[in-house]
Backbone as CSV, one residue per row, in Angstrom:
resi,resn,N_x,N_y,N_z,CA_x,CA_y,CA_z,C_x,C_y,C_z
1,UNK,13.730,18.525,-4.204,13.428,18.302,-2.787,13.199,16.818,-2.541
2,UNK,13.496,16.651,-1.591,13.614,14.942,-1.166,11.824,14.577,-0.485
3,UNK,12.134,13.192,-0.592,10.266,12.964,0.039,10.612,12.620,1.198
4,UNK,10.279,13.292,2.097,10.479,13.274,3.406,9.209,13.020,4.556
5,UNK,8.531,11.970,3.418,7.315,11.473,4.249,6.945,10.157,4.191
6,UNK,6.701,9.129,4.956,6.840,7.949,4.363,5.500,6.647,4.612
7,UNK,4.584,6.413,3.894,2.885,6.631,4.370,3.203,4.993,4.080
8,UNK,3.881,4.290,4.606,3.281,3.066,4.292,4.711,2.110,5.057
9,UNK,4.094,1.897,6.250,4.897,1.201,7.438,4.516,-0.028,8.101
10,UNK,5.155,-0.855,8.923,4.502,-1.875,9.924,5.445,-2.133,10.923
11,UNK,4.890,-2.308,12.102,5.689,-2.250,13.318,5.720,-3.710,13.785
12,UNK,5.431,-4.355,15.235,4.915,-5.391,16.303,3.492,-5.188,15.908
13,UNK,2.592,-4.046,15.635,1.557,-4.372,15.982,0.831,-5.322,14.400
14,UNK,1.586,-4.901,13.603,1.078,-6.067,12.246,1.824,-7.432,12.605
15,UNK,1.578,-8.572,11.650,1.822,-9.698,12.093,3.011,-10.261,11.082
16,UNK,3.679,-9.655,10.363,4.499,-10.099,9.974,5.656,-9.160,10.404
17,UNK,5.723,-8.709,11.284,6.952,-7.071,11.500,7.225,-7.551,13.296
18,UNK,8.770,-7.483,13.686,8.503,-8.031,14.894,9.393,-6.634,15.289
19,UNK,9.064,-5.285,14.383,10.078,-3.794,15.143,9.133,-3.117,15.838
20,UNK,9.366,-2.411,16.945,8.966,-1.844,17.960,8.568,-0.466,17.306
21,UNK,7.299,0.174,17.543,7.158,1.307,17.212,8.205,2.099,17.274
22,UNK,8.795,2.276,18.168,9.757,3.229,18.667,10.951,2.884,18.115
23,UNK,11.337,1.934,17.508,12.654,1.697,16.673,12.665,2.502,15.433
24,UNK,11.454,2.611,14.768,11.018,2.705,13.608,10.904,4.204,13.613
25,UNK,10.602,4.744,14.846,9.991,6.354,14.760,11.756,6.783,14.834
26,UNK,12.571,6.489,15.763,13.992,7.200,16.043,14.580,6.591,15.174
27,UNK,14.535,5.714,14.112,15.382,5.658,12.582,14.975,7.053,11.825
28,UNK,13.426,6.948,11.790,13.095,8.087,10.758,13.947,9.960,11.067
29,UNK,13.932,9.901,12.593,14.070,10.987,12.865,15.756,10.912,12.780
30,UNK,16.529,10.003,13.041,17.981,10.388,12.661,18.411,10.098,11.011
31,UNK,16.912,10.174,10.470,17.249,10.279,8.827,16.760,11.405,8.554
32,UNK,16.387,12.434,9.323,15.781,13.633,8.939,13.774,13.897,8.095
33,UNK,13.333,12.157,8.549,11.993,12.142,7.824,11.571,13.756,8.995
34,UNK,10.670,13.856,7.956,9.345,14.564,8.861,7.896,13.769,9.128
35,UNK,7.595,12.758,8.582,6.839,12.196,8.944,6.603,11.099,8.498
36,UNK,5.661,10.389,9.241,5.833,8.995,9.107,4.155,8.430,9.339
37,UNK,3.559,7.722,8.335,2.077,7.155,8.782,2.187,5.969,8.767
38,UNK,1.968,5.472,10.140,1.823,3.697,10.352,0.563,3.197,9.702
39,UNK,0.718,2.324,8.871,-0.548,1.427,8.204,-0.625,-0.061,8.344
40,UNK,-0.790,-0.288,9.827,-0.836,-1.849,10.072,-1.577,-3.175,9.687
41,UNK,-1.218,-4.235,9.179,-2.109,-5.371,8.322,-3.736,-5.455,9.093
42,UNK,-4.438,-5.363,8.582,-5.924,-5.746,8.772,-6.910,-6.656,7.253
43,UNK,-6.279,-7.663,7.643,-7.149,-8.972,6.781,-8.012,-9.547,7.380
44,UNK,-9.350,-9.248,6.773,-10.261,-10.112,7.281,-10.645,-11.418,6.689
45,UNK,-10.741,-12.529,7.188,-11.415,-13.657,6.363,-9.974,-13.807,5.733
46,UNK,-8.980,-13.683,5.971,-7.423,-14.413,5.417,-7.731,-15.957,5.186
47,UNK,-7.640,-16.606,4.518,-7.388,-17.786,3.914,-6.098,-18.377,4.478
48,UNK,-5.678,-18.379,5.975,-4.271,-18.702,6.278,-3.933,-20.790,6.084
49,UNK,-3.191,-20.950,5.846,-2.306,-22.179,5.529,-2.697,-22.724,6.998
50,UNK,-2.033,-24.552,7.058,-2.207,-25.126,8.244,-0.704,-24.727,8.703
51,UNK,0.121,-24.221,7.852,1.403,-24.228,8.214,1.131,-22.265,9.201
52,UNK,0.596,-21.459,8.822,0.536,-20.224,8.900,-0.102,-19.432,10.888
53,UNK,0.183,-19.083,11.600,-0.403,-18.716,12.614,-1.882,-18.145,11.909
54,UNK,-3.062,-18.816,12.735,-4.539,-18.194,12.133,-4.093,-16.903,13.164
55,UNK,-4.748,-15.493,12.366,-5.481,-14.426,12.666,-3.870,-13.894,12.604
56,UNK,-2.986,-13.920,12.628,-1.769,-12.663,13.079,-2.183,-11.513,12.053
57,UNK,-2.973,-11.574,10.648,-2.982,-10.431,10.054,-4.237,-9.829,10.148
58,UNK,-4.889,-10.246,11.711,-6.230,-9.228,12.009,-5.691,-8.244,13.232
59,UNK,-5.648,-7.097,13.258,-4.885,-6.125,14.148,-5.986,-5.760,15.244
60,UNK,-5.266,-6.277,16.193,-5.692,-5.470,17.404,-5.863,-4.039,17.823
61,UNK,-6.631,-3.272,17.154,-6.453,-1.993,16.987,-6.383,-1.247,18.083
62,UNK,-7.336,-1.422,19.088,-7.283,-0.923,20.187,-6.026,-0.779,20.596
63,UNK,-5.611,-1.767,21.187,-3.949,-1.778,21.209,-2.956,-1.167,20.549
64,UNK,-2.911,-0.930,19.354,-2.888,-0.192,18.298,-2.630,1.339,18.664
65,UNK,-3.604,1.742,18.552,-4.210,3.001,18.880,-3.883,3.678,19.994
66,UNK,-3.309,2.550,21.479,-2.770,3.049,22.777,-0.960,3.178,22.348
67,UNK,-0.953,2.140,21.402,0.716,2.475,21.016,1.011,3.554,20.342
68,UNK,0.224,3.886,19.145,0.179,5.252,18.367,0.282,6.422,19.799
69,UNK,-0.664,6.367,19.875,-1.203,7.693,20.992,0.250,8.174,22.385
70,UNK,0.916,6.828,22.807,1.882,6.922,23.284,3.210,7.524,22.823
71,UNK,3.179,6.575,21.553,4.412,7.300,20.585,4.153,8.868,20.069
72,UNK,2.835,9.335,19.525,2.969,10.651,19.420,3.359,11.725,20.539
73,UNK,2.834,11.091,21.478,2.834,12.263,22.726,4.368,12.179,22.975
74,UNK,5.250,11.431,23.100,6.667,10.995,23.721,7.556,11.565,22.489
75,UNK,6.825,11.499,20.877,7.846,12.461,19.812,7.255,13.641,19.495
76,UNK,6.575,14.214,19.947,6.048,15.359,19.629,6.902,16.586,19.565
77,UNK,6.924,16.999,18.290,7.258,18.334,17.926,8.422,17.568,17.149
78,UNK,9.072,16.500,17.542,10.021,15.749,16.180,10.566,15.581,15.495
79,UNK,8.952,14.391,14.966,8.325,14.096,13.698,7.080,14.016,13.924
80,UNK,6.466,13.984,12.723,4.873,14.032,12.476,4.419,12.382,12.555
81,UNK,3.849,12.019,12.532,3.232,10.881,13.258,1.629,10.744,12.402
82,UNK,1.295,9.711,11.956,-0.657,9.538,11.401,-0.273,7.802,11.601
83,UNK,-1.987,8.293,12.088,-2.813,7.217,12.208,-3.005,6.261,10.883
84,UNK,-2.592,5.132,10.477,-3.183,4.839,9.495,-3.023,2.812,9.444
85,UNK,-4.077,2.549,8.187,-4.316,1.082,7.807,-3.852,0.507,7.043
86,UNK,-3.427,-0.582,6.750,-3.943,-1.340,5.535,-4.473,-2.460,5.432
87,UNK,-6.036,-2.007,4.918,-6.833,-3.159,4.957,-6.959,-3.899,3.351
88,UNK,-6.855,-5.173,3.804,-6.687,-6.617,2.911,-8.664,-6.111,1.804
89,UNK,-8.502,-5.921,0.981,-10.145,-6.148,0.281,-10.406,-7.290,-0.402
90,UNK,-11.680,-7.466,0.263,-12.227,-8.577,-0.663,-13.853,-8.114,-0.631
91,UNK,-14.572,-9.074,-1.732,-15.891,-8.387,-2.068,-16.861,-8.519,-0.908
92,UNK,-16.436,-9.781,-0.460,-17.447,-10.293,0.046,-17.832,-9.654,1.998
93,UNK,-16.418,-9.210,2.575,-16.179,-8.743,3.801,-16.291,-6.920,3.615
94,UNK,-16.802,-6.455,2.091,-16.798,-4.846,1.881,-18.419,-4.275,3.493
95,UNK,-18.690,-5.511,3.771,-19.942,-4.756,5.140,-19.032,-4.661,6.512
96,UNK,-18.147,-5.201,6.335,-17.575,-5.613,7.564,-16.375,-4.382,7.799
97,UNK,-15.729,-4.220,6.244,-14.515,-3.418,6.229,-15.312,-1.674,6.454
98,UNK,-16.427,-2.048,5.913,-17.473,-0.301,6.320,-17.466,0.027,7.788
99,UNK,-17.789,-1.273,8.180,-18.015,-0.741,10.147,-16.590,-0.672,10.485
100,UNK,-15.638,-1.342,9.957,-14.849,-1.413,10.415,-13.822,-0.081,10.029
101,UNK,-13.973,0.850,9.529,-13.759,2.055,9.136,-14.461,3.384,9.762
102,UNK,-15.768,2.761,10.057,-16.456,4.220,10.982,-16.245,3.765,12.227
103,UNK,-15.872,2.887,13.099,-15.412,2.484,13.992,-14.090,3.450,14.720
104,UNK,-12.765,3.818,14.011,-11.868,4.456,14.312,-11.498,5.698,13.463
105,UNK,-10.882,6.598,13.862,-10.462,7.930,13.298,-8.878,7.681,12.646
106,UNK,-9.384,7.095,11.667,-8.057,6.883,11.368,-7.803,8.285,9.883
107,UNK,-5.994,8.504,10.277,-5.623,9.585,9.294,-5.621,9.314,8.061
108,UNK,-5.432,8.017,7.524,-5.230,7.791,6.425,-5.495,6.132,6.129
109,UNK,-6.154,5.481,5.293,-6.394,4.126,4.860,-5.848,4.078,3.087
110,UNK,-5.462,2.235,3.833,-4.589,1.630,2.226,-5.561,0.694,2.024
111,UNK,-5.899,0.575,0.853,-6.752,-0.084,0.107,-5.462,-1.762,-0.285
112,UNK,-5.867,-2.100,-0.201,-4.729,-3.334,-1.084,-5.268,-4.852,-1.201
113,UNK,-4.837,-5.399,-2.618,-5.609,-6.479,-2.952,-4.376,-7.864,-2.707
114,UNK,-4.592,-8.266,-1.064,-3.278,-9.501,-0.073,-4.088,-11.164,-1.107
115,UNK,-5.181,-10.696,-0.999,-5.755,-12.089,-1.672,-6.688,-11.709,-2.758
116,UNK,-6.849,-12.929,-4.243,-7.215,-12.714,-4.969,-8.189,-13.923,-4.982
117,UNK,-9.940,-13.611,-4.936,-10.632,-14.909,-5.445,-10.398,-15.770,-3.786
118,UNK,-9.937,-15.615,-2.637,-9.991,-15.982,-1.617,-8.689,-17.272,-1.644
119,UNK,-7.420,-16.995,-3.039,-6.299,-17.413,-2.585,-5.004,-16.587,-2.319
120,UNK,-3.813,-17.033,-2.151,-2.863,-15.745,-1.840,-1.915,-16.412,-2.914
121,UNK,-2.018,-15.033,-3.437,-0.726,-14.789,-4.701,0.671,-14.903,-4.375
122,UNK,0.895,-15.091,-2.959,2.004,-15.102,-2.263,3.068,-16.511,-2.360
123,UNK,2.257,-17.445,-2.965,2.513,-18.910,-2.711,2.347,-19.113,-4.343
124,UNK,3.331,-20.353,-4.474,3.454,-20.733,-6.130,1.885,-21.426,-6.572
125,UNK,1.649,-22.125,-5.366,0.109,-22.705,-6.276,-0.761,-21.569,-6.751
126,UNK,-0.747,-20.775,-6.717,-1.786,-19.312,-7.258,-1.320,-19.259,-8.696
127,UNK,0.157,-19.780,-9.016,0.583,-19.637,-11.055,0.434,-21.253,-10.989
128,UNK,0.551,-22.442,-10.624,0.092,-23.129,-11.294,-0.324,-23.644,-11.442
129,UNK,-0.497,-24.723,-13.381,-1.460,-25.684,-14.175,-2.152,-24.300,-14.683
130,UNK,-1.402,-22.810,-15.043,-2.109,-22.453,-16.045,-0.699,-20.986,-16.498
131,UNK,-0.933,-20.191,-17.385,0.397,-19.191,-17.617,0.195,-18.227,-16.943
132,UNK,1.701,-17.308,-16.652,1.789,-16.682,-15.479,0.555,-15.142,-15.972
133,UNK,0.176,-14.752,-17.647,-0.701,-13.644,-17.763,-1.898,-13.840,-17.245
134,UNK,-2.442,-15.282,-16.954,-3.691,-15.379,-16.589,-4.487,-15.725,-14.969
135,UNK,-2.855,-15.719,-14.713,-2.921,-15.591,-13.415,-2.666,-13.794,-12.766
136,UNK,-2.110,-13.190,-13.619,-1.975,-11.685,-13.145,-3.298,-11.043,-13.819
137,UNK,-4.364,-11.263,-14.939,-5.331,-10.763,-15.306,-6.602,-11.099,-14.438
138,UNK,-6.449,-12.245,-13.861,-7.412,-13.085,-12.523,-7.122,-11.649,-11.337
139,UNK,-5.916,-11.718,-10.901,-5.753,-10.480,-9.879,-6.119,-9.050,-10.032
140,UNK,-6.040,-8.811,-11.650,-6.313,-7.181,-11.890,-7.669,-7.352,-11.851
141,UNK,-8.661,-8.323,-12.438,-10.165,-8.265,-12.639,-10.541,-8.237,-11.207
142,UNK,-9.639,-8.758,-9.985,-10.405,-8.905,-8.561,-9.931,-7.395,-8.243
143,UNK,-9.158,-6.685,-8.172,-9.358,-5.099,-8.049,-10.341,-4.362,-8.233
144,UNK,-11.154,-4.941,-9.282,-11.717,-4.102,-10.115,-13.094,-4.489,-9.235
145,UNK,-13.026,-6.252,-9.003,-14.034,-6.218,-8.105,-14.635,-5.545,-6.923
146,UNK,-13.141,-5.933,-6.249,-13.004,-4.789,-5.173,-13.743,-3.336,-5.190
147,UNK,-13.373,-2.052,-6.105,-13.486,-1.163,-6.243,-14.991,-0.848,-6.177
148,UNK,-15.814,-2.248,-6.882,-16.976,-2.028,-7.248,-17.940,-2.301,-5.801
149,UNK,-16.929,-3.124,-5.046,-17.607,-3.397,-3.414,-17.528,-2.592,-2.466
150,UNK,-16.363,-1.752,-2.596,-15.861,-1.328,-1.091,-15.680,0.190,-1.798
151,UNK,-15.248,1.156,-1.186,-14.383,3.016,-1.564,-14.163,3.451,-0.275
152,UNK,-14.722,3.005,0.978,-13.782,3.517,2.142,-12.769,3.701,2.023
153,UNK,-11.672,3.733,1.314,-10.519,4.412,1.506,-9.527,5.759,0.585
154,UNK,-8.763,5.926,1.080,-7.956,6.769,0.191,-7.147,6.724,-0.917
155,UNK,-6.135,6.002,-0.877,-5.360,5.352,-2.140,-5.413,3.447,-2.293
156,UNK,-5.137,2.713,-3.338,-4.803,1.773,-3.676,-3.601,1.446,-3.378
157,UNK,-3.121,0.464,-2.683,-1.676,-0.083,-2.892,-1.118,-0.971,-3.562
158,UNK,-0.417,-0.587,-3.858,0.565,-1.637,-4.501,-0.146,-2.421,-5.685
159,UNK,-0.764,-1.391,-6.808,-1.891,-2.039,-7.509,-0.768,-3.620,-8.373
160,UNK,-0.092,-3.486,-8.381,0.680,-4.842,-9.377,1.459,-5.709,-8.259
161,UNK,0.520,-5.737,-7.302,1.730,-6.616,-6.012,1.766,-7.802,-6.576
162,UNK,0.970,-8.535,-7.562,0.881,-9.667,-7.889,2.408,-10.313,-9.015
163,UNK,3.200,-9.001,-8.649,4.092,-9.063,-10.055,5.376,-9.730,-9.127
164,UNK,5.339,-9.427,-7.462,6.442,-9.633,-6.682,6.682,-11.037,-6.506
165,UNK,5.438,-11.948,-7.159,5.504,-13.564,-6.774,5.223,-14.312,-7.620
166,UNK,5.113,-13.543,-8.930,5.019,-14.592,-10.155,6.295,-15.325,-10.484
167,UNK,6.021,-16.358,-11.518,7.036,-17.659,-11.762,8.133,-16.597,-12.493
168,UNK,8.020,-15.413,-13.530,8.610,-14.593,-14.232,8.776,-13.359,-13.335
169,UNK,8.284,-12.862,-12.082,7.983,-11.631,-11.299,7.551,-10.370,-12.462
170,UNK,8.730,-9.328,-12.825,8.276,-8.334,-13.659,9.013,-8.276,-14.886
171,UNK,9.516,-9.279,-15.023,10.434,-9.740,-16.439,9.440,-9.439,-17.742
172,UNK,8.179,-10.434,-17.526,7.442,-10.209,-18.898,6.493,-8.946,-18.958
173,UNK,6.313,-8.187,-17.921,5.321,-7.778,-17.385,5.520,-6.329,-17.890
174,UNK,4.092,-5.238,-18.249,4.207,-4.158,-18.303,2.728,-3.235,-18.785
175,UNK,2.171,-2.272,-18.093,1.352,-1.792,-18.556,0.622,-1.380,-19.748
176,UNK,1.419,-1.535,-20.743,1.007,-1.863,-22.090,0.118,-3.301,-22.399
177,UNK,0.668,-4.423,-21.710,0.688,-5.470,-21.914,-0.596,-6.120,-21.106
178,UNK,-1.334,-5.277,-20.267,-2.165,-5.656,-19.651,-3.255,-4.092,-19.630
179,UNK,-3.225,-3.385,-20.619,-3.549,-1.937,-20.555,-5.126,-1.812,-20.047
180,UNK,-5.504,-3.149,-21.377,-7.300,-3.384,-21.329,-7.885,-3.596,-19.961
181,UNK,-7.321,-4.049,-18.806,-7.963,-4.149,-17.499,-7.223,-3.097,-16.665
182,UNK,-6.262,-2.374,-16.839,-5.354,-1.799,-15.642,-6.176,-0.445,-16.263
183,UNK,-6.593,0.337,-17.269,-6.985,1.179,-17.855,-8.563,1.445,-16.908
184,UNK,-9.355,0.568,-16.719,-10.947,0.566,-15.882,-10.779,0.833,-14.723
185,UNK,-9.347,0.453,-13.774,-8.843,0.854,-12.515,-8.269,1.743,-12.465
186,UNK,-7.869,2.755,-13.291,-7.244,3.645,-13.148,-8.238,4.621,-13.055
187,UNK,-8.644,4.553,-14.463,-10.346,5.157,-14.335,-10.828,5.311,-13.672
188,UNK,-11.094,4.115,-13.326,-12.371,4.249,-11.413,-11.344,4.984,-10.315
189,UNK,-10.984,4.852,-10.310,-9.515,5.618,-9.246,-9.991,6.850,-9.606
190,UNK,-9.441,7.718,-10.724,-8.646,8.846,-10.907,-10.454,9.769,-10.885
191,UNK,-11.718,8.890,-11.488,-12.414,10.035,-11.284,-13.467,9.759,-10.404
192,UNK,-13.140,9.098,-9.477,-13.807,9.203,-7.904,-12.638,9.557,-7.144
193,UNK,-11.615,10.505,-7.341,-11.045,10.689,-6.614,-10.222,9.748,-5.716
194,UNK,-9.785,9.083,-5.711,-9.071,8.238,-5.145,-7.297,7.950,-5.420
195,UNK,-6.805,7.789,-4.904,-5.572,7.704,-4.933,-4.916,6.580,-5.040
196,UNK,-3.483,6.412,-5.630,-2.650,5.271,-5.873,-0.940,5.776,-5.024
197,UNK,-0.688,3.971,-4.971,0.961,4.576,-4.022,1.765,4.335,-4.715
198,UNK,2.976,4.766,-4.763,4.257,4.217,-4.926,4.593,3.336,-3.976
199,UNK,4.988,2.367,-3.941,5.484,0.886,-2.887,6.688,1.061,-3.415
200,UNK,7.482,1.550,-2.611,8.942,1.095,-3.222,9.653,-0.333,-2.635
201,UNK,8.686,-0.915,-1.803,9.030,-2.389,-1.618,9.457,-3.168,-2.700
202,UNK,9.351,-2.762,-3.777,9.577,-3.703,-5.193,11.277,-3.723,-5.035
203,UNK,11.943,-2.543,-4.433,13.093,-2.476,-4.565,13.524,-4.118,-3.799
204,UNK,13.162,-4.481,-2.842,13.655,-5.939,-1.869,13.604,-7.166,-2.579
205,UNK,12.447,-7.004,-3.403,12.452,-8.455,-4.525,12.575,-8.486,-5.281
206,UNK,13.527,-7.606,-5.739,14.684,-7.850,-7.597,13.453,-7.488,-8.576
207,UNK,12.483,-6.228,-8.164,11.899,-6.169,-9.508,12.581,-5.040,-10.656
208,UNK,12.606,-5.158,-11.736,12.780,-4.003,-12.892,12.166,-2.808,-12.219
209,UNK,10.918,-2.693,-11.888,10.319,-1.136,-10.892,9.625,-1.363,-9.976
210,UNK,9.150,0.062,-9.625,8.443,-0.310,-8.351,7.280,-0.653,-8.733
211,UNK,6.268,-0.743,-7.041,4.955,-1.065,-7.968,3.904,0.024,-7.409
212,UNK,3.411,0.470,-8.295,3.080,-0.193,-9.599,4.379,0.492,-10.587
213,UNK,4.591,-0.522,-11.707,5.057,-0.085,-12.593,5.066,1.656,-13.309
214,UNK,5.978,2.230,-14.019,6.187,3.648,-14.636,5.089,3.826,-15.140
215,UNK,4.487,2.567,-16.208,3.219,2.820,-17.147,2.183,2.848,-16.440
216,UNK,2.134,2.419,-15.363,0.734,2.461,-14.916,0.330,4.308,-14.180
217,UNK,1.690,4.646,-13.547,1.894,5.810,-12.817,1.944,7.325,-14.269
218,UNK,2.056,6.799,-15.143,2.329,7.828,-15.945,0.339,7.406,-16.168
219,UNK,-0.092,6.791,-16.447,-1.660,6.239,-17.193,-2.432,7.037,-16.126
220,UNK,-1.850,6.527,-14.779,-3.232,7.445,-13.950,-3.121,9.062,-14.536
221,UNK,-1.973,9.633,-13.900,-2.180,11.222,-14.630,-2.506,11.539,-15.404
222,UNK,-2.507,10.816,-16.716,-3.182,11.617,-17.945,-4.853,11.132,-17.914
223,UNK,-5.018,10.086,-16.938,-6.373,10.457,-16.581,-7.336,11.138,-15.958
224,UNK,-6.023,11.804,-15.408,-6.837,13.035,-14.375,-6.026,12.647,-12.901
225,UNK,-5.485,11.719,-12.266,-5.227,11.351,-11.094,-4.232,12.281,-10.652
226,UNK,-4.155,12.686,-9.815,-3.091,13.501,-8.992,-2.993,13.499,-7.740
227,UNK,-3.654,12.219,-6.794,-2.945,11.785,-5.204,-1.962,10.314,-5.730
228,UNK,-0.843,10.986,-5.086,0.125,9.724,-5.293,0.966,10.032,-3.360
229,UNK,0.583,8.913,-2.651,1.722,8.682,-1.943,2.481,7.895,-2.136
230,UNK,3.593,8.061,-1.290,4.974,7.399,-1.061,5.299,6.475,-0.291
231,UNK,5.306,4.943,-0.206,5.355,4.311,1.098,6.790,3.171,0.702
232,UNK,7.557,3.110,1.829,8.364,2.282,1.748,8.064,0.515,2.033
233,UNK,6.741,0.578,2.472,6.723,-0.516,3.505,7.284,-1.526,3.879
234,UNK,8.317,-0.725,4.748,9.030,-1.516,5.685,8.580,-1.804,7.151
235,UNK,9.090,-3.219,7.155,8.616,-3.631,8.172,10.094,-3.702,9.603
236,UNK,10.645,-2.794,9.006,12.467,-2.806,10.274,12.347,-1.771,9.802
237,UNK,13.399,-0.660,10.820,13.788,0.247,10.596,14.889,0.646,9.500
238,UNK,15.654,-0.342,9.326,16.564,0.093,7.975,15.658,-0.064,6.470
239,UNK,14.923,-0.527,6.333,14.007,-0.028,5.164,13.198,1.125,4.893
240,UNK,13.144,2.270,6.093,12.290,3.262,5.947,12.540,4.112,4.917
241,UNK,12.188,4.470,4.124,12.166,5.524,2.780,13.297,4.655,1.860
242,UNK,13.430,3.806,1.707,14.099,3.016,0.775,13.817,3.347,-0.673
243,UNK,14.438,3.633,-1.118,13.915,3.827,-2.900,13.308,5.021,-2.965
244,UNK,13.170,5.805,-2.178,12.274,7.582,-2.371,12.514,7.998,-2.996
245,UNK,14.378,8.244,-3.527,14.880,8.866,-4.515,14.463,8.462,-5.891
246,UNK,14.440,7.023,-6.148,13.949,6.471,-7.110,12.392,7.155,-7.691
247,UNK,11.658,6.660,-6.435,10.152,7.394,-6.629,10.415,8.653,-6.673
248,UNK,10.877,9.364,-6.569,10.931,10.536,-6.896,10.712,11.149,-7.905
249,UNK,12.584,10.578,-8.861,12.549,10.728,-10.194,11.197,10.327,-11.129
250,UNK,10.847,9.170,-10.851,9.446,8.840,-11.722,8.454,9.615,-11.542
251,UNK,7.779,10.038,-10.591,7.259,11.251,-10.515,6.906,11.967,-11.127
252,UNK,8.495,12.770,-11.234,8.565,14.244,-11.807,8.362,13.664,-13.406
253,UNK,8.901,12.140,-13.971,9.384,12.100,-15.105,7.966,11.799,-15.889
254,UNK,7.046,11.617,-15.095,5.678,11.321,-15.031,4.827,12.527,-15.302
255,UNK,4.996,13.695,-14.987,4.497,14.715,-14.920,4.090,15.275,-13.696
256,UNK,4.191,14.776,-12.387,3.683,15.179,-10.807,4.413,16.055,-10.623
257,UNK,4.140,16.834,-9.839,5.076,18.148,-9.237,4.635,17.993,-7.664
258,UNK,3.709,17.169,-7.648,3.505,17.280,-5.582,3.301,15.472,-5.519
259,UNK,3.610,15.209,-3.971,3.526,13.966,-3.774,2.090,14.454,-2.474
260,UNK,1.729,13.386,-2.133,0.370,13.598,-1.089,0.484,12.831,0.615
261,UNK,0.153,13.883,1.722,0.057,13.379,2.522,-1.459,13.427,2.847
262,UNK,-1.716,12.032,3.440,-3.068,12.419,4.269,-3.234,12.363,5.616
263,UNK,-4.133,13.345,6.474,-4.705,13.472,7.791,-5.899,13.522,7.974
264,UNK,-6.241,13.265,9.066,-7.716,12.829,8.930,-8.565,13.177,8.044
265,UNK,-7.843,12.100,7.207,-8.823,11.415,5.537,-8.635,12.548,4.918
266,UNK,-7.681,13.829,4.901,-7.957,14.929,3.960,-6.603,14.592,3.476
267,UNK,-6.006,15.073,1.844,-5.107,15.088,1.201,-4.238,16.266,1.568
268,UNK,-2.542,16.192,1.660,-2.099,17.662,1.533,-1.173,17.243,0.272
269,UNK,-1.017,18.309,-0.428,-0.501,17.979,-1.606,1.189,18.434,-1.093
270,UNK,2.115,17.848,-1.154,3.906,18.537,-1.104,4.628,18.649,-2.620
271,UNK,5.076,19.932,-2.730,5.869,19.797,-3.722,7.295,18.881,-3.969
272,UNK,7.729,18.095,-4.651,8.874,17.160,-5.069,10.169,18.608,-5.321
């Protein structure tokens, strides 16, 4: 069975996506999705460049929330439609990201680590004047920070995003190879219940896999983990479910037999 759900999107209302809700909802539906959860950028305290617009990755939710609410009512009966985030973590904004979570009813929240140590991994000065492992073990230890600050949410994203902008990307790279810190996050994940995604965004920047990597996705399950969603995150409509098939196969080859949707904050498990 195909994954025909796709939990990890961005429209106009995030700040790097300039597609119209409604572009994005009538791609999915003349691809036969059944559903689709918008998770728009929310960084607080971003560290933006002089070159960078300040604030585009703090979301106007309200606004937000009148676009959601519009688009469900206008596709109703469809596709399925959720409410959802992705908020930027850092240790220090975990009081801010709390209110900022009982604040709205949202269906589903992404955990994800955009900055590490209050720089962005996105830009070459984050690898150098030191080697590219100690710059990806700096990022896994701030997860871990994370985890220990914040749990408002449901799954982790994109736990190895740090692999999409290294000097090597995922050439040297592999869960074996970093087991001793990715092993405490999986942990903390799998037995507080918490969940991890498939990003098949890895497919756009020439990585070997998605992220997170096979080893890391095979490591959560035998620790007990069993919420895995599926997100393409695309930010246009021709990227929606990009690579599903891919995630798929790993999956099953993983040992999963269901992939996970969430609605207000509850898990549904789908069979693959």
């Amino acid at each position: 069975m195909k994954i025909l759900a796709d939990c990890h999107l961005h429209t106009s209302f995030s700040g790097d996506s300039e597609s119209p809700m409604e572009s994005m909802i009538e791609k999915a539906i003349s691809m036969g999705m059944e559903t689709l959860c918008f998770t728009e950028h929310m960084d607080m305290d971003f560290p933006y460049l002089p070159s960078e617009e300040q604030g585009c990755f703090e979301l106007d939710t309200d606004a937000y929330r009148s676009g959601f609410d519009r688009c469900r009512e206008k596709y109703e009966g469809k596709i399925g439609l959720n409410f959802g985030v992705e908020l930027g973590i850092q240790p220090h904004i975990a009081g801010k990201l709390k209110e900022y979570t009982k604040k709205y009813d949202f269906d589903f929240i992404i955990a994800s680590s955009h900055i590490c140590n209050k720089r962005d991994p996105y830009y070459p000065g984050f690898y150098e004047g030191r080697k590219e492992e100690e710059a990806y073990r700096e990022y896994f230890q701030s997860i871990l920070d994370n985890l220990t600050a914040f749990d408002d949410f449901d799954v982790y994203g994109h736990l190895d995003y740090v692999v999409r902008y290294g000097p090597e990307k995922d050439k040297n790279y592999s869960y074996g190879r970093y087991a001793d810190i990715l092993d405490p996050i999986l942990r903390r994940l799998a037995e507080s219940g918490k969940g991890i995604e498939i990003n098949t965004g890895a497919v756009r920047y020439g990585l070997r896999e998605l992220n997170p990597c096979t080893g890391i996705i095979k490591r959560y399950h035998e620790l007990g983990g069993e919420i895995i969603t599926i997100g393409s995150d695309a930010h246009a409509p021709q990227r929606i479910a990009e690579g599903f098939d891919r995630a798929a196969d790993i999956l099953r080859a993983c040992g999963y037999q269901y992939y996970t949707v969430f609605s207000n904050r509850s898990p549904r498990q789908i069979k693959l």
